[in-house]
Structure formats: C-alpha cells, structure tokens
C-alpha positions in Angstrom: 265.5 81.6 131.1 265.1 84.4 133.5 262.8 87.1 131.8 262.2 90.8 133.0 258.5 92.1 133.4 257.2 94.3 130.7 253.7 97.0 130.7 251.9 95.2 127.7 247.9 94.4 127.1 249.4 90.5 125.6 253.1 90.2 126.8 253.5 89.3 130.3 257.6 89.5 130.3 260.0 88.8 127.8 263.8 87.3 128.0 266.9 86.7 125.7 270.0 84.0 125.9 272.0 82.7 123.6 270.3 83.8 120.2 266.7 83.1 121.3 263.8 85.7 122.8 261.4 83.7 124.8 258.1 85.4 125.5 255.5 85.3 128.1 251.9 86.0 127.0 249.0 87.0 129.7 247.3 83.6 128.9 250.2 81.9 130.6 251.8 80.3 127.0 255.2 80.9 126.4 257.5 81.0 122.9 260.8 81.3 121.7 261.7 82.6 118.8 265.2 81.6 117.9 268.1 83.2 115.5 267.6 86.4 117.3 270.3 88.7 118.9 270.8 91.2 121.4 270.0 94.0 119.2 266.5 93.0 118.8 266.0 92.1 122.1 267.1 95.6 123.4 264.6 97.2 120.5 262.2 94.3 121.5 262.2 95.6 125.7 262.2 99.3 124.4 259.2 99.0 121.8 256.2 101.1 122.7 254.0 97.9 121.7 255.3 94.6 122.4 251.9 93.0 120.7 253.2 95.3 117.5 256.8 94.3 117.9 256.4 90.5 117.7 254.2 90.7 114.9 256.2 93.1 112.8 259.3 91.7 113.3 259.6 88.4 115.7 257.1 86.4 113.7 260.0 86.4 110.8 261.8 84.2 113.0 261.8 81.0 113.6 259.6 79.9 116.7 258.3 77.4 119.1 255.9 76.7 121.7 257.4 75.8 125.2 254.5 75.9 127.7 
C-alpha cells in the first residue's frame, strides 16, 4: 500500500485502500486497521495529532500487525 508522509512524534506515514488505513509508526511497526473509509482517512491525514487520532477513533476498529 503506498502511504503519504505525515509530521507526527509516533506516526511515520499513513495510507488507505479498499476499507483499510495502514499506519507506519517511527519504531518501524506497521498496522492496519480495517472497516475504515475514506472519510476517516481524509480526517485521519488532516488531524492535528495523529498519536490522538488513532487512539480516539482508529483503535475502535478492527486491527492487525503487518510488520
């Protein structure tokens, strides 16, 4: 999944296809969180905090480790 560069203290870049946001931390782990959409995705890349974000509203999604 190709993902876009973000300015965050714990997100490295973030990316969305097909209904799941996958997320790059700064310690090189990555997760997708599934049963998303676009809408959150924008709000996601436009959110002040991306560290805030994912907990206040990604971590109600399902999720997954990838790397």
């Amino acid at each position: 999944m190709q993902r876009i560069p973000v300015v965050s203290t714990n997100v490295n870049s973030i990316g969305y296809a097909n209904g799941i946001i996958e997320v790059e931390f700064t310690d090189g782990s990555i997760y997708q969180y599934s049963g998303t959409n676009e809408y959150v995705f924008r709000n996601f890349l436009n959110a002040p905090s991306k560290g805030r974000f994912i907990h206040y509203y990604l971590k109600g999604y399902s999720y997954q480790r990838v790397a």
